[in-house]
C-alpha positions as CSV (number, residue, x, y, z in Angstrom):
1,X,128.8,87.2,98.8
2,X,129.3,90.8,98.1
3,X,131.0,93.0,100.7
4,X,129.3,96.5,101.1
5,X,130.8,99.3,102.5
6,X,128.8,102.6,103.5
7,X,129.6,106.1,104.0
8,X,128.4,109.9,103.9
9,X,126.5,109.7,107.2
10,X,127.1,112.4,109.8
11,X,125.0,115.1,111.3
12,X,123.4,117.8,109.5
13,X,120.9,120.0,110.6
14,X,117.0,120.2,109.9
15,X,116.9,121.4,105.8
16,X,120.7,119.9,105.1
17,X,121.3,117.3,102.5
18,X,123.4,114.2,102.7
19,X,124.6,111.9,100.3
20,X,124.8,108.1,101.1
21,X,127.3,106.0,99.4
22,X,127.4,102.3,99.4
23,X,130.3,100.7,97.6
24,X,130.3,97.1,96.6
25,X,133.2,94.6,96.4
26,X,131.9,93.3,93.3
27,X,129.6,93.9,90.8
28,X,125.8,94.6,91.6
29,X,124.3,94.5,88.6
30,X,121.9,91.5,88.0
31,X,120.5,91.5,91.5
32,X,116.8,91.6,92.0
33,X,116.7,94.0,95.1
34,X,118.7,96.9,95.4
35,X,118.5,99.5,98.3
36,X,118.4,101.4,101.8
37,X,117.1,100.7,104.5
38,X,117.0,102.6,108.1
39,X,117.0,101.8,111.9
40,X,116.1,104.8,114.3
41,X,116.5,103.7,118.1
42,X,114.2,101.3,119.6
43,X,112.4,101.1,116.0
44,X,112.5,97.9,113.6
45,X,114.4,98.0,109.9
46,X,112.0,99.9,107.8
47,X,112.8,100.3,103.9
48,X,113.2,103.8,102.6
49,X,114.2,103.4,99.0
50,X,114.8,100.3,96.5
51,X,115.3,99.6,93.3
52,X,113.9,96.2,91.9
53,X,114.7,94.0,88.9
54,X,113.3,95.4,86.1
55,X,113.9,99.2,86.9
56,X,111.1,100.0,89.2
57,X,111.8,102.0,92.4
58,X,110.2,102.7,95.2
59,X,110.2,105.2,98.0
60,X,108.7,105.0,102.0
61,X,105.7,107.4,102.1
62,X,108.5,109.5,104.4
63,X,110.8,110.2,102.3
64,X,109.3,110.6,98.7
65,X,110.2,114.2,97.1
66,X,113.2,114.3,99.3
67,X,115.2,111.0,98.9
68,X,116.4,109.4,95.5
69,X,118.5,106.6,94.7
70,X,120.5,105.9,92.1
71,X,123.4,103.8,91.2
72,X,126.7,103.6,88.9
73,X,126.9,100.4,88.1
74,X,130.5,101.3,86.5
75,X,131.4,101.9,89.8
76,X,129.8,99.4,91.5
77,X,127.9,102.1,94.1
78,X,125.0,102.5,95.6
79,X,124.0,106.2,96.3
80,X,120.8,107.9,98.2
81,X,120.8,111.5,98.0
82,X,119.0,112.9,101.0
83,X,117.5,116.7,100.6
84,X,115.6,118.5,103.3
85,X,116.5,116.6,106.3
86,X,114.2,116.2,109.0
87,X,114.7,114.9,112.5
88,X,112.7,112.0,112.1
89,X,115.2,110.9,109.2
90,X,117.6,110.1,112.2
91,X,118.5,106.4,112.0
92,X,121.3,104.0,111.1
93,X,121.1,103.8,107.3
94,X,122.1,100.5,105.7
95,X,122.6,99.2,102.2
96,X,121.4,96.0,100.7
97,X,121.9,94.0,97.9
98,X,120.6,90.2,97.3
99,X,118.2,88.3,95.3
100,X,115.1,89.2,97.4
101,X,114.3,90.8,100.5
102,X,115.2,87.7,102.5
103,X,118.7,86.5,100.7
104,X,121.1,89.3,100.2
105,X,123.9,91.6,101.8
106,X,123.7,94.3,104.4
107,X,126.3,97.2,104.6
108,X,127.5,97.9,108.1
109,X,125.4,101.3,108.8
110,X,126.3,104.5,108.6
111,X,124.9,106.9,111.0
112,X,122.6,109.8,109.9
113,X,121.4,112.4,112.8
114,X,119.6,115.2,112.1
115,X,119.4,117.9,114.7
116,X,116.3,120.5,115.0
């Protein structure tokens, strides 16, 4: 099972940019499902970006021209870049890595609040 470990969250204001990083205790590559997800309060886990076998990505409708993901698989890390930061991006941000969306790893969370 691969250990992830995120960082980069903090608060920013309303137009900032934040980069996520997600580094893995082992390698990543070969997984089917690769990507963030985010928990605001009182709100379920909602995907914002991932990156599926074969090369496709997606985006959520909310984040698409503003979020990208990307990832060196040299250095077995998972990043989301984050431009023009709203306040609804405010959530607990959390990495995942497994063989589908129901068998995999989660990173521990790292906090992302964006103030008005």
């Amino acid at each position: 099972q691969v250990q992830l470990v995120e960082s980069g969250g903090g608060l920013v204001q309303a137009g900032g940019s934040l980069r996520l990083s997600c580094a893995a205790s082992g390698s990543i590559f070969g997984f089917n499902v690769i990507g963030w997800y985010r928990q605001a309060p009182g709100k379920q886990r909602d995907l914002v970006t991932v990156i599926r076998f074969g090369g496709s990505i997606n985006y959520a409708d909310s984040v698409k021209g503003r979020f990208t993901i990307s990832i060196d698989n040299a250095k077995n890390t998972v990043y989301l870049q984050m431009n023009n930061l709203k306040p609804e991006d405010t959530a607990v941000y959390y990495c995942y890595v497994g063989e589908s969306e129901y068998k995999g790893s989660w990173g521990q969370g790292t906090q992302v609040t964006v103030s008005s």
